[in-house]
C-alpha positions as CSV (number, residue, x, y, z in Angstrom):
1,X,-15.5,22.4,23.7
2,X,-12.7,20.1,24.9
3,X,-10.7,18.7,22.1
4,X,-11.6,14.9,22.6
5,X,-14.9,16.0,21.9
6,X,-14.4,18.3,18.7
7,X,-12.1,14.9,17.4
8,X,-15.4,13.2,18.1
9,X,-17.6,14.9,15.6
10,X,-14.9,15.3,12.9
11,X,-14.8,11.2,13.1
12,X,-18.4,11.4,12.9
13,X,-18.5,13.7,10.0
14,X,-15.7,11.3,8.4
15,X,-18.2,8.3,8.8
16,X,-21.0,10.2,7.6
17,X,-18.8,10.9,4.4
18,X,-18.0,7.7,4.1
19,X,-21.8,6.5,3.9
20,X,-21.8,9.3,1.2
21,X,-19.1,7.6,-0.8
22,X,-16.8,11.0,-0.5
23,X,-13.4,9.1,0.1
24,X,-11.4,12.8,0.4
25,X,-14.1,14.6,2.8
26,X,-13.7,11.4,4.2
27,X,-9.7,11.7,4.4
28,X,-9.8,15.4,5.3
29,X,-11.9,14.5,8.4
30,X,-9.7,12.0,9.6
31,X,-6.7,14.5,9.3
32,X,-8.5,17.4,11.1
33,X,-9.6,15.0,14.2
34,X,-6.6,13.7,14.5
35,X,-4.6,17.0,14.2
36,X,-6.8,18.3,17.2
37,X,-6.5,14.9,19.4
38,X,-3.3,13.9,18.9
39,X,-3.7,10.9,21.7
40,X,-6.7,9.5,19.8
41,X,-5.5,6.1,18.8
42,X,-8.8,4.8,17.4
43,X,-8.8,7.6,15.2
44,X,-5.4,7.0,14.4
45,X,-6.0,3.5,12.8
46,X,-9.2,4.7,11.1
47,X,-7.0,7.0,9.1
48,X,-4.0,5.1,8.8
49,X,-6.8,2.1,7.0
50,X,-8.0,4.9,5.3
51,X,-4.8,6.0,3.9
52,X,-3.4,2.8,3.2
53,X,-6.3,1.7,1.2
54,X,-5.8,5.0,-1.1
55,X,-2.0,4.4,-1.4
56,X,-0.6,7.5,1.0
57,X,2.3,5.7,2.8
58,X,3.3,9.0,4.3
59,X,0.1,9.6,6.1
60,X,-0.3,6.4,7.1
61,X,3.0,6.1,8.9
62,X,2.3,9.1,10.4
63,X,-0.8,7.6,11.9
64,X,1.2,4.9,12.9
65,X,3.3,6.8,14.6
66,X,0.8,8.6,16.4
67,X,-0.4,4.9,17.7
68,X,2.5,4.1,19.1
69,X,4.0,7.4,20.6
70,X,0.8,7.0,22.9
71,X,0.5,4.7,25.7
72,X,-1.3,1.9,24.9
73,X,-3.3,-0.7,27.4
74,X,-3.8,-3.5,24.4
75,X,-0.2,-4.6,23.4
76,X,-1.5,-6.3,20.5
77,X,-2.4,-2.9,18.6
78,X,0.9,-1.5,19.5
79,X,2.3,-4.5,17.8
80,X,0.1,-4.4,15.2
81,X,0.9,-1.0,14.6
82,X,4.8,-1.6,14.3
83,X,4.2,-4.4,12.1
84,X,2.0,-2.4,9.6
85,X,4.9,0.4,9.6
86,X,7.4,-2.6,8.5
87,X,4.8,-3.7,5.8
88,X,4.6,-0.2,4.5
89,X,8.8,0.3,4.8
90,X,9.2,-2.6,2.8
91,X,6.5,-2.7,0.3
92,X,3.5,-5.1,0.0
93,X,5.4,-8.7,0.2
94,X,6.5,-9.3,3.8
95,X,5.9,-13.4,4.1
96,X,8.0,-14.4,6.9
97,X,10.5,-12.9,9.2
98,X,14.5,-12.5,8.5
99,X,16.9,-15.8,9.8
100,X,19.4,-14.1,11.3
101,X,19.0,-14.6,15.3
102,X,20.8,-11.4,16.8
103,X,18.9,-10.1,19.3
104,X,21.0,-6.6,19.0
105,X,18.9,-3.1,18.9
106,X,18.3,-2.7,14.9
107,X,20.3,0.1,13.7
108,X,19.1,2.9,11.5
109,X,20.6,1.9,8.1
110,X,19.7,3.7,4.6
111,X,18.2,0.5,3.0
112,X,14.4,0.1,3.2
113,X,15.0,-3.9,3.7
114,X,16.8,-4.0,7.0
115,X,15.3,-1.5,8.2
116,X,11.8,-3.4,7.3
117,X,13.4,-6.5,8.8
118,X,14.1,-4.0,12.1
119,X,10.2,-3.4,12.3
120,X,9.5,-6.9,11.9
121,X,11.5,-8.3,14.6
122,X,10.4,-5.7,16.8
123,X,6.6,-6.3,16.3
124,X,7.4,-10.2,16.5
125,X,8.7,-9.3,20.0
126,X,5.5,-6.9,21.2
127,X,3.0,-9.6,20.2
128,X,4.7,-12.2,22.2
129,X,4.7,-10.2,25.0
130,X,1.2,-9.6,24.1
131,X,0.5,-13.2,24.2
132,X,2.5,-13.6,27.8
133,X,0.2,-11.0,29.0
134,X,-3.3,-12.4,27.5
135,X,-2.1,-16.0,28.9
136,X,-0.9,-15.0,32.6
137,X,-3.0,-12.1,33.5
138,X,-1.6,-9.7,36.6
139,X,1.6,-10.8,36.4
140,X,4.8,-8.8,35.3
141,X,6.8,-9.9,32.3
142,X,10.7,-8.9,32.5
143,X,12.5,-7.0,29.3
């Protein structure tokens, strides 16, 4: 049995614990498909909703990570993906993006709020590329 596969039926068996109401067969599921497809980036976001909803940031990011580590074809859930990493660095008020302009690579500082306003900006970026792309089909857009 290929692995895709055997990912396949433990996301079935988490839905089918969902329907049940078992939240942590659900969980456990989730965990064991994605620990045997690590490319899997549907499963991914099932357990990184999944996770958020119950309060594990650690798991979440994790499955966050996952989503963006793997190529992607829809730029919006890569940008998605940063921005709900930014949410969870911060903590659950983000309104509006930082003033400061500089377009500088963020820098890996100890405090959860620039690094928070890092994310952001970076996520703000991917989904206007995303937007270029959804507007202008085929053609290339420069970095």
């Amino acid at each position: 049995m290929k692995s895709e596969e055997l990912a396949l039926l433990y996301q079935r068996q988490s839905k089918l614990a969902a329907v049940m109401g078992d939240r942590d067969g659900q969980l456990q599921a989730l965990k064991k498909a994605l620990d045997v497809d690590r490319r899997s980036v549907t499963i991914a976001n099932e357990l990184a909703d999944l996770a958020e909803s119950i309060g594990d940031d650690d798991l979440a990011l994790r499955a966050l990570r996952v989503v963006a580590a793997n190529p992607v074809k829809d730029a919006k859930i890569l940008a998605l993906a940063y921005l709900r990493q930014a949410r969870i660095a911060h903590g659950p008020r983000i309104a509006r993006a930082p003033s400061s302009s500089s377009s500088a690579p963020c820098k890996k500082t100890p405090t959860s709020k620039k690094r928070a306003r890092c994310w952001i900006s970076f996520a703000r970026a991917r989904c206007s590329r995303a937007k270029i792309r959804l507007a202008f089909p085929g053609q290339q857009t420069g970095r």
